[in-house]
The first five atom37 places (N, CA, C, CB, O) and aatype in JSON, in Angstrom:
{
  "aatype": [20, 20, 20, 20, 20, 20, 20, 20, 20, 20, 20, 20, 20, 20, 20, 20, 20, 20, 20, 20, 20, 20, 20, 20, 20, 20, 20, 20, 20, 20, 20, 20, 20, 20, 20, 20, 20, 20, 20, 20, 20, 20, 20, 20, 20, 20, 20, 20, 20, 20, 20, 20, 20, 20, 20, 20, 20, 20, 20, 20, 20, 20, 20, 20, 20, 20, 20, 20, 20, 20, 20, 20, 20, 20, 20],
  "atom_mask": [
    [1, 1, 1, 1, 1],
    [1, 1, 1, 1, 1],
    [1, 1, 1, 1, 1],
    [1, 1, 1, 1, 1],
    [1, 1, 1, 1, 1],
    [1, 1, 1, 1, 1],
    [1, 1, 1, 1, 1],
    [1, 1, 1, 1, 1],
    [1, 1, 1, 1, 1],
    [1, 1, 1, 1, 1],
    [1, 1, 1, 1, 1],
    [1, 1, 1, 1, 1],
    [1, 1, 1, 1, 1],
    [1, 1, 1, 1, 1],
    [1, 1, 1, 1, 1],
    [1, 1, 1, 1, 1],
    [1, 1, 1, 1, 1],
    [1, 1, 1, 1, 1],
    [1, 1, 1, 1, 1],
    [1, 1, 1, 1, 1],
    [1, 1, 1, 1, 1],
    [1, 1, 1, 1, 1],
    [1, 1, 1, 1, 1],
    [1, 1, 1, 1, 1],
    [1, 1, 1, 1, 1],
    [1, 1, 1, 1, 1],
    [1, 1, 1, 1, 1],
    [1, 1, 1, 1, 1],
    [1, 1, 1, 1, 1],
    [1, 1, 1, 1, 1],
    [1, 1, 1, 1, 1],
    [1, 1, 1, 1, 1],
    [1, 1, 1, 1, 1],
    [1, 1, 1, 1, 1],
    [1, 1, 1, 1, 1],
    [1, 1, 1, 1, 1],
    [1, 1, 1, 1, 1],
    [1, 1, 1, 1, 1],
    [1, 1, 1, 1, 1],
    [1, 1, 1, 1, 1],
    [1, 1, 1, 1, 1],
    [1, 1, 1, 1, 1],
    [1, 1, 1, 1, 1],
    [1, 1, 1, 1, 1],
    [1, 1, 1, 1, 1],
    [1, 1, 1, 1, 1],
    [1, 1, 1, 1, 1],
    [1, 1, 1, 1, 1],
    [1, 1, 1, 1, 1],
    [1, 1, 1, 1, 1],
    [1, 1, 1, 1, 1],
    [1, 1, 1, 1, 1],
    [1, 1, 1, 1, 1],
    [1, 1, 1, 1, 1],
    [1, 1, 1, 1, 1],
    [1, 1, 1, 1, 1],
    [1, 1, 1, 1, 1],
    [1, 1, 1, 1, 1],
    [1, 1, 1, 1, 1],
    [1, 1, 1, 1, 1],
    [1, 1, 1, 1, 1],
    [1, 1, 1, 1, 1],
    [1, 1, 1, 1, 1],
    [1, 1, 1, 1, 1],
    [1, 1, 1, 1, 1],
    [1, 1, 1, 1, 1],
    [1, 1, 1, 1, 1],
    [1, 1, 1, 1, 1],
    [1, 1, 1, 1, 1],
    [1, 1, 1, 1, 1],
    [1, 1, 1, 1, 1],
    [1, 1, 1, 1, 1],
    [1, 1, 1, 1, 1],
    [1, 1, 1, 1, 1],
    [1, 1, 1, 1, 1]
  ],
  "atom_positions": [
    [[176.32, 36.66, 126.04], [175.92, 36.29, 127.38], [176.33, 37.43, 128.32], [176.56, 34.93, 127.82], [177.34, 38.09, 128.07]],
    [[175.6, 37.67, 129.37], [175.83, 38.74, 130.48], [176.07, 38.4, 131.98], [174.68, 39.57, 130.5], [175.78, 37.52, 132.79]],
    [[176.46, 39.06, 131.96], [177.45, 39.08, 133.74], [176.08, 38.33, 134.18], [177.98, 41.18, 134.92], [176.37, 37.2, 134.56]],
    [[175.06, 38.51, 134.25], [174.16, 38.14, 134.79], [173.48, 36.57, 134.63], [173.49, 39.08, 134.51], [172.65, 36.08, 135.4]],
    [[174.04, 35.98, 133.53], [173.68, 35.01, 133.09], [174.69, 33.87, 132.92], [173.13, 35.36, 132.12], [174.62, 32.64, 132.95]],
    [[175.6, 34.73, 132.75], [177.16, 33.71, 133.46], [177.26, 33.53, 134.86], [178.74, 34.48, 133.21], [177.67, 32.48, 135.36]],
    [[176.88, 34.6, 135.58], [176.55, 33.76, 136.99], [176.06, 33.15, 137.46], [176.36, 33.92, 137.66], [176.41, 32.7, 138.55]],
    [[174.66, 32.74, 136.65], [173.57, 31.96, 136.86], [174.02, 30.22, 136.37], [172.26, 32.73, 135.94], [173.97, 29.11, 136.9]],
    [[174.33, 30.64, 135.41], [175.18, 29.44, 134.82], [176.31, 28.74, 135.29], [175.63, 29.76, 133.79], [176.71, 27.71, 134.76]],
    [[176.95, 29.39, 136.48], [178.05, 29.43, 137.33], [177.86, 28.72, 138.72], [178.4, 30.82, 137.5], [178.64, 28.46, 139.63]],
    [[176.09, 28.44, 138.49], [175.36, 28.11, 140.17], [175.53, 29.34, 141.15], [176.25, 26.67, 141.08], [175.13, 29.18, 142.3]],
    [[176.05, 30.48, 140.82], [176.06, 31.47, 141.9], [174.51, 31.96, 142.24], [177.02, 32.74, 141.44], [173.73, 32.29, 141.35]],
    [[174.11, 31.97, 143.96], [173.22, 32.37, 144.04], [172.67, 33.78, 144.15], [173.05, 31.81, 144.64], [173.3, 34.69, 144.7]],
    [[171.54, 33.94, 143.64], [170.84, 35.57, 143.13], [171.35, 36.76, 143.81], [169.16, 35.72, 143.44], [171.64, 37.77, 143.17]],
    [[171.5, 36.68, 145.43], [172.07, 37.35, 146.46], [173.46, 37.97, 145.95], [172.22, 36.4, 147.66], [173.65, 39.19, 145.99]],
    [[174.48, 37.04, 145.44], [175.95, 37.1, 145.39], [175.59, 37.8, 143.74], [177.03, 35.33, 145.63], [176.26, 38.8, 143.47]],
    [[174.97, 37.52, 143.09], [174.52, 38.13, 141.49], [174.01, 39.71, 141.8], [172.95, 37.06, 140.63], [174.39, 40.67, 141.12]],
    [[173.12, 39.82, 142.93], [172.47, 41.53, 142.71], [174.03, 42.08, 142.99], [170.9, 42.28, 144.2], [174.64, 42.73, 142.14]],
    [[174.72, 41.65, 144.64], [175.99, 42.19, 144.58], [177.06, 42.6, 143.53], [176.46, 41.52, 145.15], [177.63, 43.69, 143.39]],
    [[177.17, 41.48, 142.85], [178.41, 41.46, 142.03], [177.28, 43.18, 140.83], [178.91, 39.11, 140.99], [177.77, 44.27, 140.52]],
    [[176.52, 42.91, 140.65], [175.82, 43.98, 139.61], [176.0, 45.47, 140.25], [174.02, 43.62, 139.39], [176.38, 46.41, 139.55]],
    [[175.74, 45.61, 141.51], [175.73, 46.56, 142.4], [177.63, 46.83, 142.45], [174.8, 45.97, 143.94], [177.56, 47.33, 141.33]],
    [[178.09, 46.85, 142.55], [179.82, 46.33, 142.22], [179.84, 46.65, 141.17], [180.42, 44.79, 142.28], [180.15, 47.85, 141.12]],
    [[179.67, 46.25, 140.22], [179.59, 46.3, 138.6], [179.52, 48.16, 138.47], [177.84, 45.26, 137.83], [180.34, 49.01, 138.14]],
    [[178.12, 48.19, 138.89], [177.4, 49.58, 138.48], [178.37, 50.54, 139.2], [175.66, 49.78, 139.04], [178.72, 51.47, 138.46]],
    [[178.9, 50.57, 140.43], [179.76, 51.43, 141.45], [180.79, 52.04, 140.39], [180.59, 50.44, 142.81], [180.76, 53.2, 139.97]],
    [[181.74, 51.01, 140.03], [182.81, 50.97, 139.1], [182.37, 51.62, 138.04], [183.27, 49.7, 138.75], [182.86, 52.75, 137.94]],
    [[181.62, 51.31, 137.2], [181.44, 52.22, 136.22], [180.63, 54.0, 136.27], [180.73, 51.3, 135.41], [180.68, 54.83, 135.36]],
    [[180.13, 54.12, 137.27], [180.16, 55.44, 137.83], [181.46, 55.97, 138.25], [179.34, 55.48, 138.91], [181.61, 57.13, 137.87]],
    [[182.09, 55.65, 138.68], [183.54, 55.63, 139.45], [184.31, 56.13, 138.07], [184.14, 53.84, 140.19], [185.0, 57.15, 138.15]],
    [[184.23, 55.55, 137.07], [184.91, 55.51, 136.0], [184.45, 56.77, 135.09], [184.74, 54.16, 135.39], [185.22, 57.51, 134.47]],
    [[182.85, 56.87, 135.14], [182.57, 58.11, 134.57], [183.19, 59.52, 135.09], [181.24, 58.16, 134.65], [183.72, 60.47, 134.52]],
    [[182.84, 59.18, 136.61], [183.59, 60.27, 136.8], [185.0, 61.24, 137.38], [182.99, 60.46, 137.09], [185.26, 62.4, 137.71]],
    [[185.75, 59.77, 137.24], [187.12, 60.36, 136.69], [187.15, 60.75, 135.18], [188.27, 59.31, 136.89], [187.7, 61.8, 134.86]],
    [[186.71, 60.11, 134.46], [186.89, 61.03, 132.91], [186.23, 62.44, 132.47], [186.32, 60.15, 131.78], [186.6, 63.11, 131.5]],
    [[185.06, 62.79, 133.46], [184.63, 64.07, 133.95], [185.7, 64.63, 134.88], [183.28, 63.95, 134.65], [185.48, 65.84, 134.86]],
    [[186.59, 64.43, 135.59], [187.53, 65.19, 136.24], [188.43, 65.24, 135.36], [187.97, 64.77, 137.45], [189.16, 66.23, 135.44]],
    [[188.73, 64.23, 134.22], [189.72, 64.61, 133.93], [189.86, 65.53, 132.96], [190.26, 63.8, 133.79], [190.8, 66.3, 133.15]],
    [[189.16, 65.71, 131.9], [188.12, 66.46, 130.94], [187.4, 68.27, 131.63], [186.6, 65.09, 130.81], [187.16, 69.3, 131.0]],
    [[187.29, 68.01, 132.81], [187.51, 69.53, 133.23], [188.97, 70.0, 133.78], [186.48, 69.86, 134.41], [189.32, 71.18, 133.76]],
    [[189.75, 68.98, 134.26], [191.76, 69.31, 134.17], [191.88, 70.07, 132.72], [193.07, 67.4, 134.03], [192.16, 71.24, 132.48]],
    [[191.56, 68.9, 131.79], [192.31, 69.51, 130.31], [191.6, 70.77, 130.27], [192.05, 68.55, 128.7], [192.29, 71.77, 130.46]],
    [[189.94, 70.98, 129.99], [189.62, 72.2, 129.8], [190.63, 73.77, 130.36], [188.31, 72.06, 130.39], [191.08, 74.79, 129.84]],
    [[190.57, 73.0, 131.93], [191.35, 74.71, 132.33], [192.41, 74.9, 132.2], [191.4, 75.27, 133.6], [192.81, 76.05, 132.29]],
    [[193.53, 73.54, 131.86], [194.49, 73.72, 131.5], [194.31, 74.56, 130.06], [195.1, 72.51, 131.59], [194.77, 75.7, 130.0]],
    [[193.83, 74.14, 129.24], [193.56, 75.0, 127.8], [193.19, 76.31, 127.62], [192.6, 74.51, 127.11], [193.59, 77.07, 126.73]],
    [[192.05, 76.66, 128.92], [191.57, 78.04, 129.11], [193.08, 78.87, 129.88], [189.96, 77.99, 130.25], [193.71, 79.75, 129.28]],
    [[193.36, 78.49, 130.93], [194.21, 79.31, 131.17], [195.74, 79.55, 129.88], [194.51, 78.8, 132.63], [196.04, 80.58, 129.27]],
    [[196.34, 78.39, 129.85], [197.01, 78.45, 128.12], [196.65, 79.88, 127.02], [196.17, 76.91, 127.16], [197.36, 80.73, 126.47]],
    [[195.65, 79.68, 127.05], [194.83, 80.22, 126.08], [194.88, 82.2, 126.7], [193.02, 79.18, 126.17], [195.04, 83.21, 126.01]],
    [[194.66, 82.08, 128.17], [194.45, 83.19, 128.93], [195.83, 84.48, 128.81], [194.24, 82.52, 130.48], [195.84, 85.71, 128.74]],
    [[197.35, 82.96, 128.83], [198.23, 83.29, 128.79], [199.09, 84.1, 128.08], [198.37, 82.7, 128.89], [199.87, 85.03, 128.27]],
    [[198.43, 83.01, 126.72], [198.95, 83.77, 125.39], [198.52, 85.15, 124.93], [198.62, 82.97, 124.27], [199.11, 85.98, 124.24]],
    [[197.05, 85.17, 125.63], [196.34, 86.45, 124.8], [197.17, 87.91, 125.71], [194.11, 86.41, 125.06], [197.37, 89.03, 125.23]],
    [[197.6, 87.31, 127.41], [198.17, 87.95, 127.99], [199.05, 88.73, 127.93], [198.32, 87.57, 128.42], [199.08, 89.89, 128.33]],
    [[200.27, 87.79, 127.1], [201.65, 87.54, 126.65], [201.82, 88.64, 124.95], [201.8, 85.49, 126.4], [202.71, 89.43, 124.62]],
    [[200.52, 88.2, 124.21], [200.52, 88.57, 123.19], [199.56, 89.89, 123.15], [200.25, 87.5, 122.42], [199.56, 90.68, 122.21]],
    [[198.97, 89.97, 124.0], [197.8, 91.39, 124.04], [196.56, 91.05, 123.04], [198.62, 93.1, 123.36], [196.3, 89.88, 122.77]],
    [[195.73, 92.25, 122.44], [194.86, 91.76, 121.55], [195.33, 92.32, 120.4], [193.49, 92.0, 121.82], [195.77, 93.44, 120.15]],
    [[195.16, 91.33, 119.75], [195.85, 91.99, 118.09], [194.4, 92.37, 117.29], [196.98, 90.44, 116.87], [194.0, 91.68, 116.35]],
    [[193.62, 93.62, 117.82], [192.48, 94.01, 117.43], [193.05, 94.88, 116.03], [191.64, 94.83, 118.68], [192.33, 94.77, 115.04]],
    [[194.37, 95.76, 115.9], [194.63, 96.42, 114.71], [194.49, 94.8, 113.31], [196.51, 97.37, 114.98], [193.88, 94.98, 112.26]],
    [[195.01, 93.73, 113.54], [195.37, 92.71, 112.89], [193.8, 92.13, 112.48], [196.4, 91.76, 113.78], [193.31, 91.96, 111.36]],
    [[193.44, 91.98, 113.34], [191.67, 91.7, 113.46], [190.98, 92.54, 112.67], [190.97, 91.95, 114.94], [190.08, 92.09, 111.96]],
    [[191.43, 94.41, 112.67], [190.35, 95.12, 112.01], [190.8, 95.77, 110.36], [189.92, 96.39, 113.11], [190.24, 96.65, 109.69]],
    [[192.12, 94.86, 110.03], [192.45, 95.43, 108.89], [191.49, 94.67, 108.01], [193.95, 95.35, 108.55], [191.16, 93.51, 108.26]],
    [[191.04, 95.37, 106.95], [190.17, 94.65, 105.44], [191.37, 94.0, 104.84], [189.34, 95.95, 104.07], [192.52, 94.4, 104.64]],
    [[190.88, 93.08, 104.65], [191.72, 92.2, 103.54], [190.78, 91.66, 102.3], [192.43, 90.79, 104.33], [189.65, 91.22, 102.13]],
    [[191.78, 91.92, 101.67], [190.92, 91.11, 100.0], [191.73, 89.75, 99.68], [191.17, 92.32, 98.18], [192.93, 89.55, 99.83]],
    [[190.59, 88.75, 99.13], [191.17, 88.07, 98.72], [191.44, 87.89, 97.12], [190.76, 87.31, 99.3], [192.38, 87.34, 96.55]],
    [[190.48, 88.42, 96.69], [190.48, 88.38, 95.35], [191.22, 90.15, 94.95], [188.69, 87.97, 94.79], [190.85, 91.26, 95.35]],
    [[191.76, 89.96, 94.49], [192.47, 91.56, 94.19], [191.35, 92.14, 92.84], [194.64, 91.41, 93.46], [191.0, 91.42, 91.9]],
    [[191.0, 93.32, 93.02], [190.28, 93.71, 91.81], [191.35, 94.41, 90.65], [189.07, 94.8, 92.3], [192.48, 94.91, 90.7]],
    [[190.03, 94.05, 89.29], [191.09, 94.59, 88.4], [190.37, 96.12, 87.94], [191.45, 93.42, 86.97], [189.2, 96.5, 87.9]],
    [[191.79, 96.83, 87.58], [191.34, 98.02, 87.32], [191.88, 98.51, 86.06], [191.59, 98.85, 88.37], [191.57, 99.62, 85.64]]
  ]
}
């Protein structure tokens, strides 16, 4: 059963039903987009983190451009 049909069932009239839906819908926009604010917080918290370390640590391009084997050959 739905908000909409429990009110009906409730004797509430149609007027006080579009409201309460209109109410309904507010809130859950409301809700979307705090979890979009909060979800771009974490992102830049992570990017800058991220900004920090590479800062802190420089680029480890020698570490990056050494060949490595995994399989050792036989000779």
């Amino acid at each position: 059963m739905n908000l909409k049909q429990l009110l009906k069932n409730a004797g509430i009239s149609n007027n006080i039903i579009k409201e309460v839906e209109k109410k309904a819908s507010k809130t859950s926009e409301q809700m979307e987009l705090e979890h979009r604010e909060r979800a771009m917080a974490m992102t830049k918290m992570m990017l800058n983190d991220a900004l920090r370390y590479r800062k802190e640590h420089g680029n480890d391009k020698q570490a990056a451009e050494q060949v490595r084997t995994i399989i050792m050959p036989d000779d």
